[in-house]
N, CA, C and O atoms as a GROMACS GRO file, in nm:
protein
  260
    1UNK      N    1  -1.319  10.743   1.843
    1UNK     CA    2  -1.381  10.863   1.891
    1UNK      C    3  -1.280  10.973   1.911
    1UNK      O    4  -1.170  10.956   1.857
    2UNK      N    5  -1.298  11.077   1.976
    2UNK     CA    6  -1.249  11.149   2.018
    2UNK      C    7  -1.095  11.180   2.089
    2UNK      O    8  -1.002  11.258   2.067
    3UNK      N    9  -1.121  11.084   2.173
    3UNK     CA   10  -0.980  11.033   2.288
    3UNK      C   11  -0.922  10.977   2.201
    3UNK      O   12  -0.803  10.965   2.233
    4UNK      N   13  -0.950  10.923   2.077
    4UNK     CA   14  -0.816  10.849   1.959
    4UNK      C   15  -0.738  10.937   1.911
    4UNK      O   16  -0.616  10.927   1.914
    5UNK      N   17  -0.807  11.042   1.856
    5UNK     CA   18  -0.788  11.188   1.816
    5UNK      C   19  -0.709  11.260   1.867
    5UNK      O   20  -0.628  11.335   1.813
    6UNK      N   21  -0.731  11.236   2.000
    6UNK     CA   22  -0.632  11.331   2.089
    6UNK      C   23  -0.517  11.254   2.104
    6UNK      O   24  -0.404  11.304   2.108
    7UNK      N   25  -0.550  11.082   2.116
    7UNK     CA   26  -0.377  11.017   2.168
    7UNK      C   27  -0.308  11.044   2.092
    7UNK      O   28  -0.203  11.100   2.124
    8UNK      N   29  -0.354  11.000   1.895
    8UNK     CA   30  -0.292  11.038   1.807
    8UNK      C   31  -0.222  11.204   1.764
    8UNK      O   32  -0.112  11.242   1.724
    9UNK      N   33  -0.318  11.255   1.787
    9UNK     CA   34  -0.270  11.389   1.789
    9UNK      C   35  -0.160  11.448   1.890
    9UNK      O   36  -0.079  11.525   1.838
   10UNK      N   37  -0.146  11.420   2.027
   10UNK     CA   38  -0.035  11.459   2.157
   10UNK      C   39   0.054  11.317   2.082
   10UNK      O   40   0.146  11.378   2.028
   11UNK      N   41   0.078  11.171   2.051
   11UNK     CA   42   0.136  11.112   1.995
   11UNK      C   43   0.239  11.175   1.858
   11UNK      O   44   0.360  11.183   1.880
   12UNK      N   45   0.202  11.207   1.758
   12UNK     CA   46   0.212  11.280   1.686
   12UNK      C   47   0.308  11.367   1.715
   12UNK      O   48   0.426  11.357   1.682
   13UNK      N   49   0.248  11.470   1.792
   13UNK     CA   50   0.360  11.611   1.824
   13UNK      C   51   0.467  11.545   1.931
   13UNK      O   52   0.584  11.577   1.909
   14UNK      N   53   0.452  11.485   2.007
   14UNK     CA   54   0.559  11.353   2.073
   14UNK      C   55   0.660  11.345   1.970
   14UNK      O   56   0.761  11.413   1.989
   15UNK      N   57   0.652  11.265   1.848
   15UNK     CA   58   0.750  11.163   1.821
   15UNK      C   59   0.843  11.313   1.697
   15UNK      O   60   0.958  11.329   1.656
   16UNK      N   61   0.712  11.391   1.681
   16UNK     CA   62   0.786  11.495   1.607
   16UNK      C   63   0.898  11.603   1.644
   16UNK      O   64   0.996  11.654   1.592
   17UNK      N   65   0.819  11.608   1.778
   17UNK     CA   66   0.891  11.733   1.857
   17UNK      C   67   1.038  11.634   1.866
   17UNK      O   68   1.145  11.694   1.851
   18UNK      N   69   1.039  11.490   1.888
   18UNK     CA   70   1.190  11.430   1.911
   18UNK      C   71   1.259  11.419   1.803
   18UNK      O   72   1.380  11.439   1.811
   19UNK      N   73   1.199  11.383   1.670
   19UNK     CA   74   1.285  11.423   1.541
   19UNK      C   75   1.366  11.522   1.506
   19UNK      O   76   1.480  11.515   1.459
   20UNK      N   77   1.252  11.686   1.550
   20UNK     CA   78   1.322  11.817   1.542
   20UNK      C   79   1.415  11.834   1.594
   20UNK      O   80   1.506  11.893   1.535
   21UNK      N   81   1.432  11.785   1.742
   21UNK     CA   82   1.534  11.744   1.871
   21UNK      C   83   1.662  11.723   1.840
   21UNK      O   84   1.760  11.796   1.858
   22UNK      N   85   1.648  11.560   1.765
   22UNK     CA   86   1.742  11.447   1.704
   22UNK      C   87   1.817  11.523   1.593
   22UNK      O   88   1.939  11.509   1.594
   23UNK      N   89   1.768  11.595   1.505
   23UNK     CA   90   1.791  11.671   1.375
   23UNK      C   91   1.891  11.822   1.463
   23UNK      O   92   2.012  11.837   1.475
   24UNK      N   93   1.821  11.875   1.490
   24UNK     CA   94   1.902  12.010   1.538
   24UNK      C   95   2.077  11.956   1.608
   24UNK      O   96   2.189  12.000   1.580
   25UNK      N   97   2.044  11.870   1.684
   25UNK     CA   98   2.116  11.776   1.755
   25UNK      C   99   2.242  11.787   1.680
   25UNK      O  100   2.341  11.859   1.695
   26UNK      N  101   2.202  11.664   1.568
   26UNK     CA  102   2.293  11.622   1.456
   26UNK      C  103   2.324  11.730   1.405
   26UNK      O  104   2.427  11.701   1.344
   27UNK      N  105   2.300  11.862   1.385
   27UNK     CA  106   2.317  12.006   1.319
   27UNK      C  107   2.455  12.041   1.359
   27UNK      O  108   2.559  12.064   1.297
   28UNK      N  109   2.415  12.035   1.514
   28UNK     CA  110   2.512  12.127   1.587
   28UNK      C  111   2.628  12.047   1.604
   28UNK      O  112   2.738  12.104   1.608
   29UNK      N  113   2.619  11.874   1.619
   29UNK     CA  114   2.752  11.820   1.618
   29UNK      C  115   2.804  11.850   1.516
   29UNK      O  116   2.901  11.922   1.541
   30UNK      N  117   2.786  11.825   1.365
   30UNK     CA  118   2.856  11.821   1.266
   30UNK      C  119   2.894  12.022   1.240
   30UNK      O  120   2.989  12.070   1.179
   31UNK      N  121   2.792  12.088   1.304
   31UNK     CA  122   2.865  12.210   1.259
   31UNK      C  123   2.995  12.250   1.368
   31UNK      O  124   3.084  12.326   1.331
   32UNK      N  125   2.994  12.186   1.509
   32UNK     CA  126   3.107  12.201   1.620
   32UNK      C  127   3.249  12.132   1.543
   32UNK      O  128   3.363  12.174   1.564
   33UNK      N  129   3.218  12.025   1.456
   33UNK     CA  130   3.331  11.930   1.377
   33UNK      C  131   3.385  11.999   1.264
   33UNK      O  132   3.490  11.967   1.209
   34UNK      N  133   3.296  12.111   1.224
   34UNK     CA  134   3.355  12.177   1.104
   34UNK      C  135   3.423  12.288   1.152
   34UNK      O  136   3.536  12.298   1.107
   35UNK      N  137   3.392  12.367   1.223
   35UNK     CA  138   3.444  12.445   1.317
   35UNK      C  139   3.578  12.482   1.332
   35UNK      O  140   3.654  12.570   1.292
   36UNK      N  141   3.582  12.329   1.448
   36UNK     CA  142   3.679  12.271   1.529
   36UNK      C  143   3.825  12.244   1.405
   36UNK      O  144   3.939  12.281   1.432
   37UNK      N  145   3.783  12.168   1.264
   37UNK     CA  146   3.855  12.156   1.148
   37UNK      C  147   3.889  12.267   1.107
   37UNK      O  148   4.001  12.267   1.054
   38UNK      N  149   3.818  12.399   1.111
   38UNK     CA  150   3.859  12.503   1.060
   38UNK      C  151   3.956  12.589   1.161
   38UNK      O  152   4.055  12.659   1.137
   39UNK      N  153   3.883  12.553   1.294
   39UNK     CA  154   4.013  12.670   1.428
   39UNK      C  155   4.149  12.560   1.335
   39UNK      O  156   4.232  12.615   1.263
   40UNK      N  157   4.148  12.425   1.354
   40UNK     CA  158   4.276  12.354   1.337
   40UNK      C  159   4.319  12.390   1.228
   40UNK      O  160   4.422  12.452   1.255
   41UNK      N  161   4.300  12.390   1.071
   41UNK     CA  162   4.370  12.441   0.968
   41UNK      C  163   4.320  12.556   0.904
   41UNK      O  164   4.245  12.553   0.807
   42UNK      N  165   4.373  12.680   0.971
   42UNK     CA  166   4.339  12.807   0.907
   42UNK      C  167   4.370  12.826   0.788
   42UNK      O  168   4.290  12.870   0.705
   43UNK      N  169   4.520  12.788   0.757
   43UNK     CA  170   4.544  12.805   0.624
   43UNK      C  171   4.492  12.792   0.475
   43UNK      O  172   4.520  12.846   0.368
   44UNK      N  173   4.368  12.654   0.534
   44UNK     CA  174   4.304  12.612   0.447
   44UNK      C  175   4.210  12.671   0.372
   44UNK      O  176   4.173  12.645   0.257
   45UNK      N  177   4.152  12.805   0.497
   45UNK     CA  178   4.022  12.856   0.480
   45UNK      C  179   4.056  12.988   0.498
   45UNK      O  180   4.003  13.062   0.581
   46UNK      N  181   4.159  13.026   0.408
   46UNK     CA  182   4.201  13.177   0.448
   46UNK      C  183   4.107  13.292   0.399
   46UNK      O  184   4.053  13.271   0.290
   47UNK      N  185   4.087  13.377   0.444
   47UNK     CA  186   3.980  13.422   0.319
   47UNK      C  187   4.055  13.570   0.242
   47UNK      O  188   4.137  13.648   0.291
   48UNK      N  189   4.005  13.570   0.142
   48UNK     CA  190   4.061  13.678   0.001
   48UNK      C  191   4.023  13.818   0.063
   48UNK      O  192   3.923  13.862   0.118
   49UNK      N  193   4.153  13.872   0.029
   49UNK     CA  194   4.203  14.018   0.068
   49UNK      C  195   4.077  14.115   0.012
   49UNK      O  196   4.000  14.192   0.070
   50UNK      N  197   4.092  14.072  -0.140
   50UNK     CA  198   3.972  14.165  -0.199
   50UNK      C  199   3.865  14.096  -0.288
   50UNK      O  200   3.870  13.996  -0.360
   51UNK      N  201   3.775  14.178  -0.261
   51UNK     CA  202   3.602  14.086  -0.308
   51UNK      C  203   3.611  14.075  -0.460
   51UNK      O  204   3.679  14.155  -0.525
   52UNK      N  205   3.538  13.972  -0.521
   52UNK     CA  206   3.561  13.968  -0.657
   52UNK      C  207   3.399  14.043  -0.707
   52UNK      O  208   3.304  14.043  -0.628
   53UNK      N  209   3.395  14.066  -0.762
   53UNK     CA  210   3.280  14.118  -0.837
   53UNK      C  211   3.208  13.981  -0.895
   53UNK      O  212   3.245  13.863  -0.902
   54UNK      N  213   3.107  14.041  -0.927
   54UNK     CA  214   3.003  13.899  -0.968
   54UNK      C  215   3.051  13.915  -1.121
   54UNK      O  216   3.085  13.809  -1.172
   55UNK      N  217   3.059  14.038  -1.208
   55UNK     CA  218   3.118  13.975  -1.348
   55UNK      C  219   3.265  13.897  -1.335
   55UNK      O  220   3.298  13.820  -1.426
   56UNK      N  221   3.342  13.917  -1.236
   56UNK     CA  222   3.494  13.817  -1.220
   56UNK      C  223   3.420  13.661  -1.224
   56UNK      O  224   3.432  13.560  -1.292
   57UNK      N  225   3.357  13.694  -1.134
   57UNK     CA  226   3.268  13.529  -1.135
   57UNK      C  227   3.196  13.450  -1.229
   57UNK      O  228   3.187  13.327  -1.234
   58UNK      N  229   3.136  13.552  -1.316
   58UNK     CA  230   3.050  13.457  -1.435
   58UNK      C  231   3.119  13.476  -1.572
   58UNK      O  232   3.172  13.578  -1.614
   59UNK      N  233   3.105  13.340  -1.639
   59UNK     CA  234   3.145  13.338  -1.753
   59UNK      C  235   3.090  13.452  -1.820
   59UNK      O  236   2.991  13.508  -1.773
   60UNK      N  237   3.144  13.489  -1.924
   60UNK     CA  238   3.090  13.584  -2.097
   60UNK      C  239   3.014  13.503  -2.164
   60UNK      O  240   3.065  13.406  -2.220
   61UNK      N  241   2.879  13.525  -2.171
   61UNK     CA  242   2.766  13.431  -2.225
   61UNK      C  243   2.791  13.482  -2.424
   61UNK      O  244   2.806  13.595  -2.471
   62UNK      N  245   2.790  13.411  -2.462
   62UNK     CA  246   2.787  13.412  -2.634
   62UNK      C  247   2.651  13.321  -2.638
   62UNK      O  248   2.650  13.203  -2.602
   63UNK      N  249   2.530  13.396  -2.689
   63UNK     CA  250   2.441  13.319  -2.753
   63UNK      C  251   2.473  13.222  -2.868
   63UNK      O  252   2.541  13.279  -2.954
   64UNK      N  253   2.450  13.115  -2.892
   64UNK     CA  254   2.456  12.999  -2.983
   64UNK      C  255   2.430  13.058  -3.124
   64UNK      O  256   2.514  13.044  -3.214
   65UNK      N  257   2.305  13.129  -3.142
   65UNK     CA  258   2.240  13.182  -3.278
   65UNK      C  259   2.318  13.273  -3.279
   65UNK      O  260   2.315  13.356  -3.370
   0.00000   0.00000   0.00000
């Protein structure tokens, strides 16, 4: 009936709302770890003086035919 409807349904948004929870969770540790790797080796992640243009970036396409 009805009251199944509803356990399942408040059940439901229960176990979901703790996934979203669990997930964001796991987000924020692994993005605090990347972070934390990046304050520690700057050198690694230096970033470029000047912007490249998107033609620096893509190959010269030659059609086949």
């Amino acid at each position: 009936g009805v009251h199944r409807q509803i356990l399942f349904a408040s059940l439901g948004w229960f176990v979901g709302y703790q996934l979203v929870k669990r997930a964001e969770y796991v987000h924020a540790k692994v993005d605090r770890e990347l972070f934390e790797y990046i304050r520690h080796h700057p050198v690694d992640f230096h970033s470029a003086t000047e912007k490249k243009r998107i033609g620096e970036l893509l190959e010269d396409f030659h059609p086949i035919r």
